[in-house]
Every structure is written in C-alpha cells, then in structure tokens.
SETI-678554 format. One record per residue: z, y, x of N, C-alpha, C in turn; residue number from 1; residue in one letter. Coordinates in pm, whole numbers. Each point is the difference from the previous one (the first is absolute). Example, Ala and Ser with C-alpha at 12.3 -4.5 7.8 and 13.67 -1.06 7.14 Angstrom:
<nodes>
<<780, -569, 1319>, <0, 119, -89>, <0, 120, 90>, 1, 'A'>
<<-72, 105, -35>, <6, 119, 82>, <73, 109, -77>, 2, 'S'>
</nodes>
This chain:
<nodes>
<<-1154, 2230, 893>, <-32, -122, -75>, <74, 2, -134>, 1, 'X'>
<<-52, 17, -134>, <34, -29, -125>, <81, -134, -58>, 2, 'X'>
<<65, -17, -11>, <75, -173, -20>, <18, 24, -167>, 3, 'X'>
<<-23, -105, -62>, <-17, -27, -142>, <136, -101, 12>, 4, 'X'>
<<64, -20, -117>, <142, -85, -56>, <-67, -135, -70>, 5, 'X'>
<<21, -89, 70>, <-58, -154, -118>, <144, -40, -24>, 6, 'X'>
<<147, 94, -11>, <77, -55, -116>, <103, -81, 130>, 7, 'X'>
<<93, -39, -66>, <55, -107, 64>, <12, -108, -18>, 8, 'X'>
<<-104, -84, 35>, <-55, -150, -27>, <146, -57, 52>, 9, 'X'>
<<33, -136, 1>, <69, -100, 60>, <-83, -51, 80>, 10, 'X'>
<<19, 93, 196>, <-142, -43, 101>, <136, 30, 130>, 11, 'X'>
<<-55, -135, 73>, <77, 67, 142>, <-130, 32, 53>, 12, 'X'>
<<-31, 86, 46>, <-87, 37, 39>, <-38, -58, 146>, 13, 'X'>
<<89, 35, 125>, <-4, -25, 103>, <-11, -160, 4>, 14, 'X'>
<<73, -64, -101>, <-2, -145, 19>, <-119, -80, -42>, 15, 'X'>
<<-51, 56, -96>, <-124, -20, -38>, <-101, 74, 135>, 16, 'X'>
<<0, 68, 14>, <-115, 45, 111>, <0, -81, 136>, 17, 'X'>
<<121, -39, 6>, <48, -46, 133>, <24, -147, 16>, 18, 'X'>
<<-61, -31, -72>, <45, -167, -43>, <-121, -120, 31>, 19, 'X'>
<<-49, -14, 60>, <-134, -93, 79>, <-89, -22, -116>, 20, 'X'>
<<-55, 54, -152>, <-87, 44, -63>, <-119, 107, 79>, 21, 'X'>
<<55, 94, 57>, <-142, 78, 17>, <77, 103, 122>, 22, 'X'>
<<-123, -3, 118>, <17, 38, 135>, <-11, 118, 70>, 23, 'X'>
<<-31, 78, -86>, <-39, 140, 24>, <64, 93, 6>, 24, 'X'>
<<151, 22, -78>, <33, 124, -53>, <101, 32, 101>, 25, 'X'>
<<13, 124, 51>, <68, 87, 123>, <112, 90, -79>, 26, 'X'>
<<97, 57, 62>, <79, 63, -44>, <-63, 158, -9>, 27, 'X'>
<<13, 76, -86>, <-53, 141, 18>, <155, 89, -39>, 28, 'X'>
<<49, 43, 113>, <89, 120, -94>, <113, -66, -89>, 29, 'X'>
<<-3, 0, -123>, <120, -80, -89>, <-86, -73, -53>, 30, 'X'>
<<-97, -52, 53>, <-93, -147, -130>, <-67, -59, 114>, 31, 'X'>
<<-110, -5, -103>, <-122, -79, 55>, <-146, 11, 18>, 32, 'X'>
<<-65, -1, 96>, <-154, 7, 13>, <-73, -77, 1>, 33, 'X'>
<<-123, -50, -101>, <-73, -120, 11>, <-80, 38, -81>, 34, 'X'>
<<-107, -122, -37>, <-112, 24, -79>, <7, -162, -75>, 35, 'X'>
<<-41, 84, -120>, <-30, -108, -97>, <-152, 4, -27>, 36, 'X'>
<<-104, -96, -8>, <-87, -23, -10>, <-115, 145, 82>, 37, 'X'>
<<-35, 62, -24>, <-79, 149, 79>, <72, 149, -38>, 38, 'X'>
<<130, -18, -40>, <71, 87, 18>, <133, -11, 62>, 39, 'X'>
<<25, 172, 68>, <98, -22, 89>, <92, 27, -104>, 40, 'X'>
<<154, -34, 28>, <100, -13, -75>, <134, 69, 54>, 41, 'X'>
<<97, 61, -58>, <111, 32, 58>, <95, -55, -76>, 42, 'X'>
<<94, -63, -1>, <127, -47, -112>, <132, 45, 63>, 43, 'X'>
<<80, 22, -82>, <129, 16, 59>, <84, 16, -139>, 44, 'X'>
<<146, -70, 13>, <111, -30, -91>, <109, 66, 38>, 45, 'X'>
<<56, 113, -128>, <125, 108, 14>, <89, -85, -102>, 46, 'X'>
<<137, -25, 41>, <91, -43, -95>, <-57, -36, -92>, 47, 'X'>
<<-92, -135, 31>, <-68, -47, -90>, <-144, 30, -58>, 48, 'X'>
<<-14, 110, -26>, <-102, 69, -26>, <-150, -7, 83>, 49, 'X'>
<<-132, -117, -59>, <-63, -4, 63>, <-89, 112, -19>, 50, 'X'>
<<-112, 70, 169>, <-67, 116, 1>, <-103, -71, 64>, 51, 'X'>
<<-127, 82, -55>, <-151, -33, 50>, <-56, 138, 40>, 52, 'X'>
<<-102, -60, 119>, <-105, 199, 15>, <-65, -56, -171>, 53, 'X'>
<<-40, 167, -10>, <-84, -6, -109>, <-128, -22, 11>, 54, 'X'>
<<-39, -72, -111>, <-106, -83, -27>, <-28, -119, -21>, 55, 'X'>
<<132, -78, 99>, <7, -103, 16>, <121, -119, -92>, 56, 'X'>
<<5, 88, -99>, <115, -50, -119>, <-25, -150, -24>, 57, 'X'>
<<-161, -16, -51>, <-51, -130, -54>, <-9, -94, 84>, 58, 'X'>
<<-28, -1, 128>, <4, -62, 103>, <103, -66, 36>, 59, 'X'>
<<141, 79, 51>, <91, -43, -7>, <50, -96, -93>, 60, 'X'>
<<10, 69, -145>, <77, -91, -37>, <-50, -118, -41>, 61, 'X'>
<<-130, -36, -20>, <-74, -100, 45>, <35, -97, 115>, 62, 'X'>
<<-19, 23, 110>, <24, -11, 120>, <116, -87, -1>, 63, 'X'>
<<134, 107, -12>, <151, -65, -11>, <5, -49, -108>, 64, 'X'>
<<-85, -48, -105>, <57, -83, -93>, <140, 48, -66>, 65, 'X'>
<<-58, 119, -70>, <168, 59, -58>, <7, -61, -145>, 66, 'X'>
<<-131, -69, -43>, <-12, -19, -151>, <115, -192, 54>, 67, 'X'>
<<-11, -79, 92>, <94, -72, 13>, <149, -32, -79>, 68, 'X'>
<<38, -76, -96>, <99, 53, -67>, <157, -121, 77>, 69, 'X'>
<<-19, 80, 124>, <125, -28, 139>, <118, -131, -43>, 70, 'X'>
<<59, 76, -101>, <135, -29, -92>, <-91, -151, -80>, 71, 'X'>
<<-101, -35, -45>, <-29, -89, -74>, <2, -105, 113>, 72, 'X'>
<<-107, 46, 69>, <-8, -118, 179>, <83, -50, 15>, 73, 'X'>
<<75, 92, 35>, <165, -64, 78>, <42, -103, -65>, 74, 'X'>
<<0, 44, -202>, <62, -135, -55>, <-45, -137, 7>, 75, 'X'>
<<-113, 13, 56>, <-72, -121, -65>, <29, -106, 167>, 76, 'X'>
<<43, 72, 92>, <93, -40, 165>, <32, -133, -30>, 77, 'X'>
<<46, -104, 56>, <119, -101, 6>, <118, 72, 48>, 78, 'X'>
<<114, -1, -98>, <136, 18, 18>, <62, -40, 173>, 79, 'X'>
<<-87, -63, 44>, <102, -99, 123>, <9, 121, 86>, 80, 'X'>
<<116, 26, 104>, <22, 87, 113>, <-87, 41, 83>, 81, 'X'>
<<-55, -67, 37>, <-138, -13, 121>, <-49, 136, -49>, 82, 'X'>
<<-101, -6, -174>, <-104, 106, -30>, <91, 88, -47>, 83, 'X'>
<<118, 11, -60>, <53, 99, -32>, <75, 92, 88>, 84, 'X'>
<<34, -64, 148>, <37, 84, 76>, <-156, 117, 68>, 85, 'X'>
<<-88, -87, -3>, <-144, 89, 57>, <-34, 46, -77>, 86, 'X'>
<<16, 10, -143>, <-11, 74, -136>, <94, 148, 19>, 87, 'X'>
<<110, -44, 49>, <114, 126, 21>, <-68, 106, 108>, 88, 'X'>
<<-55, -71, 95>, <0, 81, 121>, <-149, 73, -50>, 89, 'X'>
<<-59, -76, -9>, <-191, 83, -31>, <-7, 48, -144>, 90, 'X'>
<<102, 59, -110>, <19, 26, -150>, <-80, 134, 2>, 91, 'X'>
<<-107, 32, -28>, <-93, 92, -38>, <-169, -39, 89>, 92, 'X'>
<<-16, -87, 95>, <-54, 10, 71>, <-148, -64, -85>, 93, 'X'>
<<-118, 41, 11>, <-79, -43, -121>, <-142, -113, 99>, 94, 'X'>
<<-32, -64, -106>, <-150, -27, 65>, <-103, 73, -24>, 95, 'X'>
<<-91, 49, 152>, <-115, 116, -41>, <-101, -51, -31>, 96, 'X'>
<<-86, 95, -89>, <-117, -24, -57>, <-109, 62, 133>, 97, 'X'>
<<-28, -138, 69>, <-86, 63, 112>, <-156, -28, -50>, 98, 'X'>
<<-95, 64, 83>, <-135, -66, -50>, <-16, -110, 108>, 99, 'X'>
<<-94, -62, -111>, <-10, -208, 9>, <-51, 73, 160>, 100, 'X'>
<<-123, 77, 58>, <-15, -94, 136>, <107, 67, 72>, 101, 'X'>
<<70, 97, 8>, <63, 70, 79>, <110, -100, 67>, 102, 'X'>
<<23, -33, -149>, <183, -108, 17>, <-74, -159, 83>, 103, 'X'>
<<-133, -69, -53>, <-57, -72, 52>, <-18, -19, 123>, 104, 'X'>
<<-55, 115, 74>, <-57, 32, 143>, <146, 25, 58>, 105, 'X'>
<<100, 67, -29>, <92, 28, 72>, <102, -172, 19>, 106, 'X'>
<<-15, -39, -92>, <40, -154, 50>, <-37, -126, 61>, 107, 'X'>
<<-126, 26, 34>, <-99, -53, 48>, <35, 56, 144>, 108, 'X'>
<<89, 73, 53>, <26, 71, 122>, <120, -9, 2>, 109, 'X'>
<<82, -95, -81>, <131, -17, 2>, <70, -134, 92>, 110, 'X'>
<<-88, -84, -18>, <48, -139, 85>, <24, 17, 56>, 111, 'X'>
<<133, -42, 75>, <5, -51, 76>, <86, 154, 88>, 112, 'X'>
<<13, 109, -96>, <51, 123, 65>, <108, 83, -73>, 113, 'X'>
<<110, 23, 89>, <61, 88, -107>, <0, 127, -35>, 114, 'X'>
<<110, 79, -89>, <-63, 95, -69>, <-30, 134, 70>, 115, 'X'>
<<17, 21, 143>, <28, 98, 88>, <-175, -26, 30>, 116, 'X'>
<<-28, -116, 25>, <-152, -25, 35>, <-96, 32, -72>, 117, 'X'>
<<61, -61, -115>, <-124, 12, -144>, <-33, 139, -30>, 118, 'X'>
<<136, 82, 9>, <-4, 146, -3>, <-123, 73, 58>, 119, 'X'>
<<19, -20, 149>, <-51, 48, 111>, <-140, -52, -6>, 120, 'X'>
<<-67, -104, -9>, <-111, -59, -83>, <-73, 134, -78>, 121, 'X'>
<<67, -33, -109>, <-24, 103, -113>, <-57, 92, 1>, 122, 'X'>
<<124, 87, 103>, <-63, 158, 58>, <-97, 7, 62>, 123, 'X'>
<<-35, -118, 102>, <-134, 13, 97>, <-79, 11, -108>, 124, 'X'>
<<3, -119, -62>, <-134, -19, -120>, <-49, 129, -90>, 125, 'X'>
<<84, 48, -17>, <-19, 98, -95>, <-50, 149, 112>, 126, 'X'>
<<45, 32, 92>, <4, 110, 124>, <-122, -37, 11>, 127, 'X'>
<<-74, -81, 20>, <-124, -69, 143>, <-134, 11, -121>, 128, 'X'>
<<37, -56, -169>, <-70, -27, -58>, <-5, 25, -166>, 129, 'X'>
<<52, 35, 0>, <91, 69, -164>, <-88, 120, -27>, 130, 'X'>
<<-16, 71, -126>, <-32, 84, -43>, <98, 144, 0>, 131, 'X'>
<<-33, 127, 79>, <113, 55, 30>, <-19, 83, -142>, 132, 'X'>
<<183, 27, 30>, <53, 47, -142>, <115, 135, 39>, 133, 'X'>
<<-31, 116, -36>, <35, 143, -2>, <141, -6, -48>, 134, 'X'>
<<93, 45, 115>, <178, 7, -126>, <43, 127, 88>, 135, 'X'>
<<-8, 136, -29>, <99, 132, -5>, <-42, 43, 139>, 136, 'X'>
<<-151, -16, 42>, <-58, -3, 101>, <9, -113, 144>, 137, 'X'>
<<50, -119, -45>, <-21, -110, 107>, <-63, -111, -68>, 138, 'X'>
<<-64, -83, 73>, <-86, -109, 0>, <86, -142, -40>, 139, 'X'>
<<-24, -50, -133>, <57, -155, 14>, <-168, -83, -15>, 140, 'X'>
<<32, -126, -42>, <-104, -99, -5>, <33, -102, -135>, 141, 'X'>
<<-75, -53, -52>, <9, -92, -101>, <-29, -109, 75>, 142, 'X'>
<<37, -126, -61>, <-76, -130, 81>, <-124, -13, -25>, 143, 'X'>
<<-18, -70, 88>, <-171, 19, 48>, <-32, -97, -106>, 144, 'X'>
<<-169, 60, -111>, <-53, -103, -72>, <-10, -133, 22>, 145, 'X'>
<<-64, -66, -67>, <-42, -156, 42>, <-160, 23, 50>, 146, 'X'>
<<-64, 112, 1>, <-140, 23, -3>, <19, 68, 190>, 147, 'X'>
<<80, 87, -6>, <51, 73, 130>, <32, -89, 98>, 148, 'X'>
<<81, -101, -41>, <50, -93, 44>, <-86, -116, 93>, 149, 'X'>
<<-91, -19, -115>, <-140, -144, 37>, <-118, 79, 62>, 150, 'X'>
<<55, 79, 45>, <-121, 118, 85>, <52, -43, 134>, 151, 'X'>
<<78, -12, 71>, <79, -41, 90>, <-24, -86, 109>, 152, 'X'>
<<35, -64, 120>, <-34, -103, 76>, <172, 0, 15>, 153, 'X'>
<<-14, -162, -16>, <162, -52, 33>, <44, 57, 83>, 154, 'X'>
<<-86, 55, 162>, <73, 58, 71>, <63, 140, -45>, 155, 'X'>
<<-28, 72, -103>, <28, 112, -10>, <160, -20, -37>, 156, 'X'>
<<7, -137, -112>, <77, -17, -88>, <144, -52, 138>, 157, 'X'>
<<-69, -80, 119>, <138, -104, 38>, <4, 143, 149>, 158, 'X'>
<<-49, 124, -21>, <32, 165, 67>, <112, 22, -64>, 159, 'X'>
<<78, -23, -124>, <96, 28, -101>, <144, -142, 16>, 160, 'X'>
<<-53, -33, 106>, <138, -110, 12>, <-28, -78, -91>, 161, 'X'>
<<-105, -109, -75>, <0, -45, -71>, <0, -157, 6>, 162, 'X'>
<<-94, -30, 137>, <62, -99, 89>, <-142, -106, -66>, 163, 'X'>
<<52, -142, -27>, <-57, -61, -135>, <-40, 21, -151>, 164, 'X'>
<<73, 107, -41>, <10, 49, -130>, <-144, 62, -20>, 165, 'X'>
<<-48, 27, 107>, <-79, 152, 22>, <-136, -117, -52>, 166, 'X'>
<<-48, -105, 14>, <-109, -52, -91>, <29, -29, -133>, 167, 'X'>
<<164, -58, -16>, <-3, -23, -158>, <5, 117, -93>, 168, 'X'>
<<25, 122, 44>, <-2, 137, -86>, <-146, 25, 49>, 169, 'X'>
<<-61, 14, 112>, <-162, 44, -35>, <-71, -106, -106>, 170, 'X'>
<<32, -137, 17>, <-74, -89, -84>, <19, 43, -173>, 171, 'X'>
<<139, 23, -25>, <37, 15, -105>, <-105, 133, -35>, 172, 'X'>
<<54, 103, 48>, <-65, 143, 29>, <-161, -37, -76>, 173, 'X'>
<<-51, -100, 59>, <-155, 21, -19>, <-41, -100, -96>, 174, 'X'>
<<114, -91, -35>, <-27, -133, -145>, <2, 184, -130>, 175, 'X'>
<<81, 97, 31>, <95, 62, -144>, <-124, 105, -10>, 176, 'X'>
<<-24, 65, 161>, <-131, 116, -63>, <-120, -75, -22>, 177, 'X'>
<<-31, -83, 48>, <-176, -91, -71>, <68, -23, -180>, 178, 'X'>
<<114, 6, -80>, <5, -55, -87>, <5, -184, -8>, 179, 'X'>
<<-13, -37, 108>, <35, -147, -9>, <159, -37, -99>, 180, 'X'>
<<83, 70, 110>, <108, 24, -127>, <28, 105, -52>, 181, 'X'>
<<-2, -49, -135>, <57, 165, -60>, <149, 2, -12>, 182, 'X'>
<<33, 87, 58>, <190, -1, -53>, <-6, 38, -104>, 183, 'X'>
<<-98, 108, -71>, <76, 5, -174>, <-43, -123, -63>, 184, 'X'>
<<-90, -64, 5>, <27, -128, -66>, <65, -73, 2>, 185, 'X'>
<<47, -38, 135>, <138, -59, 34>, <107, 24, -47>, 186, 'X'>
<<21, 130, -43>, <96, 72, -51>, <8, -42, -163>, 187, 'X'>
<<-122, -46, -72>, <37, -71, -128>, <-3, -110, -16>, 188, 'X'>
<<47, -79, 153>, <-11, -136, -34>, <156, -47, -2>, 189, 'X'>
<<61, -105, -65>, <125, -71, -37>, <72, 25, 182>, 190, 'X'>
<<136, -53, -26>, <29, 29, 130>, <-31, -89, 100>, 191, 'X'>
<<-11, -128, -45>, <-27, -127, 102>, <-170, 14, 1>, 192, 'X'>
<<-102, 40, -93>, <-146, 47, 68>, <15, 89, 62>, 193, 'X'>
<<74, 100, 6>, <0, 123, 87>, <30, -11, 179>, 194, 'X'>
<<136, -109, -30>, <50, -42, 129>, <-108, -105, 72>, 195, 'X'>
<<-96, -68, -87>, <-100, -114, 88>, <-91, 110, 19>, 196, 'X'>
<<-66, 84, -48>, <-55, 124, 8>, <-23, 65, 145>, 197, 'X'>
<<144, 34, 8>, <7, 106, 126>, <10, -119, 114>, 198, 'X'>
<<30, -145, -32>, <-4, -79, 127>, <-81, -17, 102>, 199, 'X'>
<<-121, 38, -122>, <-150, -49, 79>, <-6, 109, 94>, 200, 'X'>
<<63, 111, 8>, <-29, 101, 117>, <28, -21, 135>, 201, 'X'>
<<-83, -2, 121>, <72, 12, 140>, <178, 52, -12>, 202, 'X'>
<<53, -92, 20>, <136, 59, 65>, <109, -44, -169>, 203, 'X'>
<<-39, -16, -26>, <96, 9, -195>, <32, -134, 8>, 204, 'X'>
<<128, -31, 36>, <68, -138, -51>, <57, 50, -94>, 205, 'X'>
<<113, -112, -60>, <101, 38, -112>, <52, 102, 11>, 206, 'X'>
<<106, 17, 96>, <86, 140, 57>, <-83, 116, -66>, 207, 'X'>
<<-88, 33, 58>, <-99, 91, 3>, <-60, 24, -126>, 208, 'X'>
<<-69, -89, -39>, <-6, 15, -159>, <78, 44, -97>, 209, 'X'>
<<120, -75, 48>, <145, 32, -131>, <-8, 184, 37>, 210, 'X'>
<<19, 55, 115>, <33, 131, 61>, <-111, 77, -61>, 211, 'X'>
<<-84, -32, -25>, <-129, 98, -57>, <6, -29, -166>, 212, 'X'>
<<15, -130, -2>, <65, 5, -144>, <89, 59, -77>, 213, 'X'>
<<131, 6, 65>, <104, 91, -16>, <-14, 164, 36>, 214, 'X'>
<<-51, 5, 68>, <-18, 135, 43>, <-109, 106, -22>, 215, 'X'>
<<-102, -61, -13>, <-126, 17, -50>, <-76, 3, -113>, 216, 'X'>
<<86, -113, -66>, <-57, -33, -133>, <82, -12, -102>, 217, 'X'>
<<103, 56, 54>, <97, 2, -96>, <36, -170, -80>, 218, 'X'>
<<26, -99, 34>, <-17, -115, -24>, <178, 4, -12>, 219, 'X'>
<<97, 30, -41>, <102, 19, 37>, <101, -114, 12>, 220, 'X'>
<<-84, -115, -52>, <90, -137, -16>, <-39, -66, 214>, 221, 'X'>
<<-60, 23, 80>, <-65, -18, 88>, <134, -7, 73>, 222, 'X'>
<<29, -108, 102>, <85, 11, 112>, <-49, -51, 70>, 223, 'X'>
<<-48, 84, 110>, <-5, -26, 177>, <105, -66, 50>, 224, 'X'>
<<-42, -87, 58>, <116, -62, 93>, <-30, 19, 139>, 225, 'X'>
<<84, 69, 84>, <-61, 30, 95>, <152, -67, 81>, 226, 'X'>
<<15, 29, 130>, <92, -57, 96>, <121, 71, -22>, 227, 'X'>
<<35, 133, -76>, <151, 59, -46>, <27, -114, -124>, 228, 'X'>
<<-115, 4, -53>, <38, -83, -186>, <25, -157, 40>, 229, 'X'>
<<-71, -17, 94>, <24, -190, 17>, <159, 6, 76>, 230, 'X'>
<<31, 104, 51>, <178, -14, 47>, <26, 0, -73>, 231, 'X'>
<<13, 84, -128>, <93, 86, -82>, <0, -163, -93>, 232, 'X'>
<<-93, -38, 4>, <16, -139, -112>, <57, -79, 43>, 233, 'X'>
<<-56, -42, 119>, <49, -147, 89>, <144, 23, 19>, 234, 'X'>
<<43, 123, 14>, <138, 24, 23>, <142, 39, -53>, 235, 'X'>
<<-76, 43, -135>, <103, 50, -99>, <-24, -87, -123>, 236, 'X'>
<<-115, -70, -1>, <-14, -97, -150>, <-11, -147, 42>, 237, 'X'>
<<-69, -13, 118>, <13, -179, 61>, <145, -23, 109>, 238, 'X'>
<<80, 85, 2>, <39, -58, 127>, <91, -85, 94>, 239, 'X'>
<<-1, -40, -153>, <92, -199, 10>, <-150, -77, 16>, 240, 'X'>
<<-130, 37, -13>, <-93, -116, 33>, <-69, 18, 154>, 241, 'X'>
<<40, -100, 66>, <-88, 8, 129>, <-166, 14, -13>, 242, 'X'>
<<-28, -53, -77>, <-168, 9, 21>, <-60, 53, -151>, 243, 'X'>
<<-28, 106, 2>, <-105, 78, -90>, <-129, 14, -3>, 244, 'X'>
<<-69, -81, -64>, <-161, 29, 56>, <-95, 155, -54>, 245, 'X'>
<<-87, 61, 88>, <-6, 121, -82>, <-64, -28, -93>, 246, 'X'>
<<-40, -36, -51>, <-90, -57, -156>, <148, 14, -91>, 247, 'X'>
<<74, -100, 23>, <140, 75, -141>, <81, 129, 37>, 248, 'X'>
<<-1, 13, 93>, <18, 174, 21>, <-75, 75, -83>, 249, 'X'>
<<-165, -15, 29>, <-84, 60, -116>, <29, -7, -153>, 250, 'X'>
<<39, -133, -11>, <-5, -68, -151>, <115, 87, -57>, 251, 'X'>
<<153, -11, 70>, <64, 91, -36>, <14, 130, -21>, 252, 'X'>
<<-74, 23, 87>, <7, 195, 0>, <-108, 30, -104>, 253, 'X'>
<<-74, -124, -50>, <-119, 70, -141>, <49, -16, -69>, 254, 'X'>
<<130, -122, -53>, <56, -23, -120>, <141, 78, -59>, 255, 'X'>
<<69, 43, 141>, <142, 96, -20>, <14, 115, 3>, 256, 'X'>
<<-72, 44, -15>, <-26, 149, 7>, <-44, 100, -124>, 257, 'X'>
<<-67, -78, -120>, <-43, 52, -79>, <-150, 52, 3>, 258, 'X'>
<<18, 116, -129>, <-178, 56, -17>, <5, 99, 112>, 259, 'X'>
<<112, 63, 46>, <-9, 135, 105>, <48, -60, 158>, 260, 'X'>
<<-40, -114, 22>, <-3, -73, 121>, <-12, 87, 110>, 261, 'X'>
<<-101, 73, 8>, <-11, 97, 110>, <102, 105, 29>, 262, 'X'>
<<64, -34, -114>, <100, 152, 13>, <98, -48, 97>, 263, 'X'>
<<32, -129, -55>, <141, -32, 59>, <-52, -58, 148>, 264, 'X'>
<<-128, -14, 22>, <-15, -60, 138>, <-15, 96, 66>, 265, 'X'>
<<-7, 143, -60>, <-44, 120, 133>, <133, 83, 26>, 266, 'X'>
<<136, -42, -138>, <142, 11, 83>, <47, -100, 31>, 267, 'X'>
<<11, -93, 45>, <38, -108, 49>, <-107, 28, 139>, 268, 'X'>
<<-96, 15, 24>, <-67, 37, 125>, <48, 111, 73>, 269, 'X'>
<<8, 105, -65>, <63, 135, 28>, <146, -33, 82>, 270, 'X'>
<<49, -37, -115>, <171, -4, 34>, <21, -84, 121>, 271, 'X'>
<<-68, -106, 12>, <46, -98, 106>, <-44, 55, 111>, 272, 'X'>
<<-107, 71, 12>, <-99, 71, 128>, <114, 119, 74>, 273, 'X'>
<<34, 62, -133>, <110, 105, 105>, <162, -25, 0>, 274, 'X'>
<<2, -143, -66>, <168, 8, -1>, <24, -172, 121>, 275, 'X'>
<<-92, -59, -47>, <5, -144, 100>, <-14, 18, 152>, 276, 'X'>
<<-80, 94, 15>, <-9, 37, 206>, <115, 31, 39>, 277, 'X'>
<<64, 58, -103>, <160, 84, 67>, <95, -108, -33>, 278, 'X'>
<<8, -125, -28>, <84, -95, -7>, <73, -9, -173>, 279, 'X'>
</nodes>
C-alpha cells in the first residue's frame, strides 16, 4: 500500500475518528480503515504527520476538514472553565465533512442508543446493503444509498437491530430517493430553513437535525443537545437553579457558544462522555 504525506495538519486523529460524529472506522495496523463516500480509505498519524492510501488525498482532506482554521475556533470559546477544560482535552479534534444523507441516516439510528450501538448499526447497514468497496484485496462497504435503502421492507431494516428506527430511516430513505426531499437543496437553505427542513422527515426532531446539521452540512454554529450536553449544562452552568426548563437550556446553548457552536458542543460532549463515567 502506497501512503501519500497531507503534512502535519493540527488533527487528533483518533479523537476525531473516535468521537460519536461517524460510526464506521476500525483500527487497521497503526491507523485507520473506513470509507468516505464510495471510496475505501486508510489514514494513519506518525509524530504528527498525517498519511493517506494513494488516491485518496482529496477526499481526506475534505473529509477531516483540514482547511478548518482550529486555533481561530478555539478563540472565539467562552473563557469560563467548563469549555476550556473540554477544549484542553479534545485540542486538535475536528468536525467531519460527512455527506448530508450518510451523517442524516446514521442519526436517524441514533436515538435513543449509544455509541457502541450506533456503531454496530452502521456496520450491519453498510455489510447487508452498502456498495462493496476493494482495499489491498478485502471487502469494505459504503453506506447504503437513499435509493438502496427505499428498496427495502422495514423488516429488512428492524433484521439490523433497528427496532422503531427501522420505519423512520426507510420513510426518510424513500421521501430523499423519490426527490421529495432534496438534501442539496436543503443544503442551501439558511440554518433555521434547513433545520425545519430536515424536521419534516420520519424520525428528525431537533437533536437529530442539529446532528446532520453539524455533521452533514457543515452548519458549524449547530448544537445538539442530547442527554451528555443537557448534564454538562444543567450541571456545570445551572447548578445553584433547581428547575431548568429545556427550552432555556436550548436558548442558552444557541446564544453562548458563538458562530463555531458545534465545535464546542462536540468537546464538551466528547470530554464529559469519557471523563464523567469514571467519576
């Protein structure tokens, strides 16, 4: 396998790959194995130094968002302890440039599950129904189209552990390949048309929206509030007030955060996920 040099970006790599953004990627050797959109991918980081198989230069750095300018984000943070300690711990870790349905559909399979599940999800989906993809003579998969997808009978879909989910991703599945919705249009709409947008889909509340927003669409001001972020608030920014309603939870986390909102909500998600279980 040929490995090409994309330089040494400011990227944690592992933390970024490994960080409840995107469900796929396995350890290979000293990196990583996954696929970005219908190609398979290899990444791996030497004393810094990020490496790609060849071919796949543009992809990547696409992908990881290396054009991101890290050091500007950070400033634009609130000073208070809370984000600057999850700023310390996740410091290179980037938001990926996923495609709109990939990041869409994969959160749409997120409720209500955590990231060991969503993972495992993933792989079925992609194994059972994905487009297979050639890497150094073994078989990976891309996620399965929205066209591949709405070909389907729910039962195929709730065969994948999908449970309930398994109609709101076929429904979605078959609103996105008829063109009912278009995600690239969606994709040039403001962020609050974008977010009423993706609502109308089986399964897309707020959560869900913000997550495809942020992740998908690169919307980067977008914060999910999901059940790590409603602790991390209720507990480190309210917690002289007994009663918080989630509506100013929301209100706050859109107004304190800045234009790179998502950034600081996916270390502040990060950080609390692997440092709060252990006390």
């Amino acid at each position: 396998m040929k490995l090409v040099s994309l330089g040494a970006p400011l990227l944690a790599l592992e933390l970024t790959l490994n960080s409840g953004q995107a469900f796929h990627w396995k350890r290979e050797g000293g990196g990583w194995l996954g696929a970005i959109g219908e190609a398979a991918v290899y990444l791996e980081q030497r004393d810094g130094e990020l490496l790609v198989n060849a071919g796949a230069e543009d992809a990547a750095s696409n992908y990881l968002a290396l054009d991101h300018p890290l050091e500007e984000i950070a400033a634009t943070f609130p000073q208070d302890p809370v984000t600057q300690e999850a700023l310390s711990f996740c410091r290179g870790m980037r938001i990926l440039r996923q495609p709109h349905w990939e990041a869409l559909a994969t959160f749409i399979t997120s409720s209500m599950k955590q990231v060991a599940h969503i993972a495992q999800i993933s792989h079925t989906l992609r194994l059972r129904f994905g487009r297979p993809l050639e890497w150094e003579g073994r078989t990976l998969h891309s996620y399965p189209s929205p066209k591949a997808m709405a070909a389907l009978a729910e039962a195929d879909l709730r065969a994948c552990a999908l449970g309930y989910r398994a109609a709101n991703l076929l429904g979605s599945a078959q609103r996105v390949a008829s063109g009912e919705a278009n995600l690239e249009k969606i994709a040039e709409l403001s962020d609050l048309e974008a977010q009423m947008a993706l609502r109308e889909l089986p399964g897309v509340g707020e959560k869900v929206a913000n997550c495809a927003l942020l992740f998908g669409f690169e919307r980067l001001k977008a914060f999910p509030v999901d059940v790590w972020i409603e602790r991390v608030i209720r507990e480190r920014y309210f917690k002289k007030r007994q009663k918080v309603t989630p509506a100013t939870l929301r209100a706050f986390c859109a107004k304190s955060f800045g234009p790179y909102g998502g950034y600081a909500q996916q270390y502040l998600f990060h950080h609390a996920r692997l440092t709060w279980k252990k006390g």
